[in-house]
C-alpha positions as CSV (number, residue, x, y, z in Angstrom):
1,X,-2.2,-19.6,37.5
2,X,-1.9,-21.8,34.5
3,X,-1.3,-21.2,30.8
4,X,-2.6,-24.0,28.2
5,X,0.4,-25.4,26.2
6,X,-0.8,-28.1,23.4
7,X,-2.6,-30.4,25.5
8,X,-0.7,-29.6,28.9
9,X,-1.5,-26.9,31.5
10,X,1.7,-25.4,32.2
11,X,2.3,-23.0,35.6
12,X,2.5,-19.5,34.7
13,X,5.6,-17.7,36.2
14,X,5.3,-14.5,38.1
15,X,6.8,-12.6,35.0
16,X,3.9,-14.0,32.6
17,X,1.0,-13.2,35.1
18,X,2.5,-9.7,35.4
19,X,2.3,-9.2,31.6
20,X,-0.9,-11.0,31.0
21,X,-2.7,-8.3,33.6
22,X,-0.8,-5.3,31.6
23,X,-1.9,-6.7,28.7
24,X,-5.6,-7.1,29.7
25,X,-5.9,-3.6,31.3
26,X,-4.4,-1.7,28.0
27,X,-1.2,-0.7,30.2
28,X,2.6,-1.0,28.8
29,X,5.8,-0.5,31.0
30,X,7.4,1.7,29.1
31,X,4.2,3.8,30.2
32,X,5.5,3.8,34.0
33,X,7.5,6.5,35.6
34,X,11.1,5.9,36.3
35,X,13.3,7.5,38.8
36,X,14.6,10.5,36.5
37,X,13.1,14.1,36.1
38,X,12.6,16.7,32.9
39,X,16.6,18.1,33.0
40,X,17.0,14.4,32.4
41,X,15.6,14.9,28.9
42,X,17.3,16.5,25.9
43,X,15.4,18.7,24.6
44,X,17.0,19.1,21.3
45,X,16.1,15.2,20.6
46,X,12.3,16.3,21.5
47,X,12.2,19.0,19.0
48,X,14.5,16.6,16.4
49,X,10.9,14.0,16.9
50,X,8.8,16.9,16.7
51,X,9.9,18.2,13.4
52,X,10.0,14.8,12.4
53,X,6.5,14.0,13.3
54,X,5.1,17.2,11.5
55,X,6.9,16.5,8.4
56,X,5.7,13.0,8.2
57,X,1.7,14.5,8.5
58,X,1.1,12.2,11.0
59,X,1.3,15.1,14.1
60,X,0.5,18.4,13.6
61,X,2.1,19.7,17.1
62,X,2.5,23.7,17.4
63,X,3.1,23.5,21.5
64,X,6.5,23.6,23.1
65,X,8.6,20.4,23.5
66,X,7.3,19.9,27.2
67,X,4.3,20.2,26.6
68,X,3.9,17.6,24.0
69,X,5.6,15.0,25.8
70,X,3.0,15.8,28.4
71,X,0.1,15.8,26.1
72,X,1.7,12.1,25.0
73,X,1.4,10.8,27.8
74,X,5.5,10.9,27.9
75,X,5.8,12.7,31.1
76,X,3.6,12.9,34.1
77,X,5.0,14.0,37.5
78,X,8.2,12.3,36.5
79,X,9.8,11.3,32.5
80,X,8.6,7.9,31.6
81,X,10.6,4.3,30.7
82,X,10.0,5.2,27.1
83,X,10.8,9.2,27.4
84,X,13.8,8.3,29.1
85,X,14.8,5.5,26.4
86,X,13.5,7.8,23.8
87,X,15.2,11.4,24.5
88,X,17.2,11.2,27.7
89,X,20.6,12.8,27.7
90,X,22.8,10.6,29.3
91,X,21.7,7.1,30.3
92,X,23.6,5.7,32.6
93,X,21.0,3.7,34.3
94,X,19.4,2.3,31.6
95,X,22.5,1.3,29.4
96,X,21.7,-2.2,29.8
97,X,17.9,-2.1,29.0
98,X,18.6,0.5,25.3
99,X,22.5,-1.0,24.9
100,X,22.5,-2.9,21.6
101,X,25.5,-5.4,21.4
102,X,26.5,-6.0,17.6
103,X,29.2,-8.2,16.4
104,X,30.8,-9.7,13.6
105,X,32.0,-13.3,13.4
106,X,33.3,-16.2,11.3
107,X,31.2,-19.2,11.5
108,X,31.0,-19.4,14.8
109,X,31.2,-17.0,18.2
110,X,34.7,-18.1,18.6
111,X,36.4,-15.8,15.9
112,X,35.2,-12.5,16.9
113,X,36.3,-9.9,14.0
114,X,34.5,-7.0,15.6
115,X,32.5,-6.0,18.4
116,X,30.4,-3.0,19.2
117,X,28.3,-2.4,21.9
118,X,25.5,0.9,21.2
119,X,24.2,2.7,24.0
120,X,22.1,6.0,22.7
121,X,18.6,6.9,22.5
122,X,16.3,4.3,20.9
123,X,16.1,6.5,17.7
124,X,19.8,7.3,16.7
125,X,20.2,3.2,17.7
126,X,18.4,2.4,14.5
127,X,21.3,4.2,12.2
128,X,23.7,3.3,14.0
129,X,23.5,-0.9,14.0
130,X,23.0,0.1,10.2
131,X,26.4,1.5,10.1
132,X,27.6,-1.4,11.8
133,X,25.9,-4.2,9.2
134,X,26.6,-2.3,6.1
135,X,30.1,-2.3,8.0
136,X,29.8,-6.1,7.5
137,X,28.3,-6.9,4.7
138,X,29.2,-7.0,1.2
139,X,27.8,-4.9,-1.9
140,X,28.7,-4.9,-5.8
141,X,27.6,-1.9,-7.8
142,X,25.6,-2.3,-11.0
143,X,26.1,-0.1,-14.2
144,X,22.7,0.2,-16.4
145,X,23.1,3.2,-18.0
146,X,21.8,5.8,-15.8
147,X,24.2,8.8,-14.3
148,X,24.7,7.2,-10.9
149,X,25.8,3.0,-10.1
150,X,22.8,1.2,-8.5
151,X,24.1,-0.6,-4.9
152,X,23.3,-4.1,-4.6
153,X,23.7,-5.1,-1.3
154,X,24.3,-8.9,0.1
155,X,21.0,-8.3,2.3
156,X,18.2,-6.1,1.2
157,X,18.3,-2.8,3.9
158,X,15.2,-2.2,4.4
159,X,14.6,-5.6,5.5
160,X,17.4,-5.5,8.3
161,X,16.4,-1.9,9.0
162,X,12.5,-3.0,9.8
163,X,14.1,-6.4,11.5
164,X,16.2,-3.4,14.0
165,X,13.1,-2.0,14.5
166,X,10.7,-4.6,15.1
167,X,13.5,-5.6,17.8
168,X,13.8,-2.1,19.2
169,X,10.1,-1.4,19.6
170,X,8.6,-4.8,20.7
171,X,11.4,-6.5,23.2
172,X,10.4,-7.0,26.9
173,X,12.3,-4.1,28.6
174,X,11.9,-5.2,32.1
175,X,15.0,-8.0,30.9
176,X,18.1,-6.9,32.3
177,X,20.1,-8.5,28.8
178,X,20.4,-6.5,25.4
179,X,19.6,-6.6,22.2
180,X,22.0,-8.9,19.9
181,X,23.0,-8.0,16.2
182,X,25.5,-11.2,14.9
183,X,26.9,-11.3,11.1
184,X,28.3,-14.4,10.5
185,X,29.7,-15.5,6.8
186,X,26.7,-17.0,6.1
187,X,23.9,-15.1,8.1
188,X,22.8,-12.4,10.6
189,X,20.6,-13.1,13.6
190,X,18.7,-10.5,14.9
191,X,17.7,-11.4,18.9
192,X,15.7,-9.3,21.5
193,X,14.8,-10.1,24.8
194,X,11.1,-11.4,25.6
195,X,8.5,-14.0,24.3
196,X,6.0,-12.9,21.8
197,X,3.1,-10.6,23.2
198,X,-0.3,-12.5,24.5
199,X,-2.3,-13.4,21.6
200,X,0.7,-14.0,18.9
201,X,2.1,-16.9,17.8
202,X,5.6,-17.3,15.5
203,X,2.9,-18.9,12.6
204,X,0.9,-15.8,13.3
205,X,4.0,-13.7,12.0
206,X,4.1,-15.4,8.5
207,X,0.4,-13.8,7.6
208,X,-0.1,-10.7,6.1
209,X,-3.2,-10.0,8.3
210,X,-2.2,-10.4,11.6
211,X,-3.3,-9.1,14.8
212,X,-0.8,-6.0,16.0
213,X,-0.7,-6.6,19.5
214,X,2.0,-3.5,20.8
215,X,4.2,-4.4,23.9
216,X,5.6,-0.8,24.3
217,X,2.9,1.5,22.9
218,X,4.4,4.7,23.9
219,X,7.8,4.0,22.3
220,X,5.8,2.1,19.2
221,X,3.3,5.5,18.7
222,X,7.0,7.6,18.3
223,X,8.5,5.4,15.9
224,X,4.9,5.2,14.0
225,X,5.1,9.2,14.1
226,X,8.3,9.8,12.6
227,X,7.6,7.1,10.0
228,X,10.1,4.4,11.3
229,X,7.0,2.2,11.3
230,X,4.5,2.3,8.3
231,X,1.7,-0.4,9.1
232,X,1.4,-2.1,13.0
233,X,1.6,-5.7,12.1
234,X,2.7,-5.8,8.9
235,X,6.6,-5.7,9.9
236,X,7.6,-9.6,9.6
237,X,5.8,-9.9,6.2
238,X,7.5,-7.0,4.9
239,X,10.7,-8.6,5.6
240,X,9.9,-11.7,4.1
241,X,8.7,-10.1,0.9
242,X,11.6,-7.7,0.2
243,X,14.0,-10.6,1.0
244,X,12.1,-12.7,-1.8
245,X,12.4,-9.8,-3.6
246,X,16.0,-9.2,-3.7
């Protein structure tokens, strides 16, 4: 098989035909069953996403926990990829596909000032690499005459926070290699694992109508529930405009 590159054909490897046929038959792998079973989920996180979801208007779920997942799509026979990555209890199997490895540097990798490596539930892994940048990063505080000091930050949050997100929900999970969070003096890089999805190119990202095509939909329909995503496809705009912003 062969992909068209600019004016080239180009072979596809075995990875790239695999996704290409997921892609065309609406399947995900975070959809696929993994070797785990129900007393592998924590139940507690299930009824945390539930309440969530309700409170957000976006579910209106009265059922048990189980059931819902079931209803998702979440479990089948067997948890899925996404329910494991999603609420499993302990994770020891999949530390290296949901581990997030943050760090903090001088100007280059060879002064290391601080080093974390995350390994939770997709979810809590948001707040926590936020604790870790805001960790990092400077802020001055602003006095215009209201009771409480206004926080000016040396990066806009909820830029960063969508950034976590957008590398959380979209990166190719079936990469053994994690996700990357680097502060330098200067900058912070952002890095997930995978190309972009069929269909998308990086000039694609710069427009505000773009086409949403979802690598993980199961894990991208929970973060849309509990309103850690607000628009599919409008993520790397939003970035850009509250950076311009600030």
């Amino acid at each position: 098989y062969y992909r068209r590159v600019g004016s080239s054909n180009r072979v596809m490897s075995a990875d790239e035909i695999v996704e290409l046929y997921e892609f065309s038959t609406g399947k995900s792998w975070d959809a696929l069953e993994c070797d785990a079973s129900i007393k592998d989920l924590d139940r507690k996180k299930v009824e945390n996403y539930i309440k969530l979801a309700n409170s957000t208007g976006r579910r209106k779920f009265r059922e048990d926990w189980l059931t819902v997942l079931k209803k998702l799509k979440l479990v089948k026979d067997k948890p899925t990829w996404a329910a494991i990555l999603l609420f499993g209890k302990d994770i020891p199997f999949t530390q290296i596909l949901a581990g997030i490895h943050c760090g903090r540097f001088k100007l280059d990798k060879t002064v290391i000032l601080d080093d974390l490596m995350i390994e939770t539930d997709l979810i809590d892994a948001v707040d926590e690499v936020m604790k870790f940048i805001t960790r990092h990063i400077s802020v001055r505080y602003e006095f215009i005459g209201k009771p409480r000091r206004k926080e000016v930050w040396e990066y806009p949050l909820d830029a960063l926070r969508e950034a976590i997100i957008n590398a959380i929900v979209h990166r190719d999970y079936r990469i053994p290699a994690h996700i990357q969070v680097e502060i330098y003096d200067d900058r912070i890089t952002i890095w997930n694992p995978g190309k972009l999805p069929p269909g998308i190119t990086i000039e694609d990202l710069y427009k505000k109508e773009h086409l949403s095509v979802i690598r993980n939909h199961l894990i991208a329909q929970v973060f849309y529930d509990i309103g850690f995503i607000e628009k599919y496809g409008s993520g790397t705009t939003k970035i850009i405009e509250l950076c311009k912003k600030h």
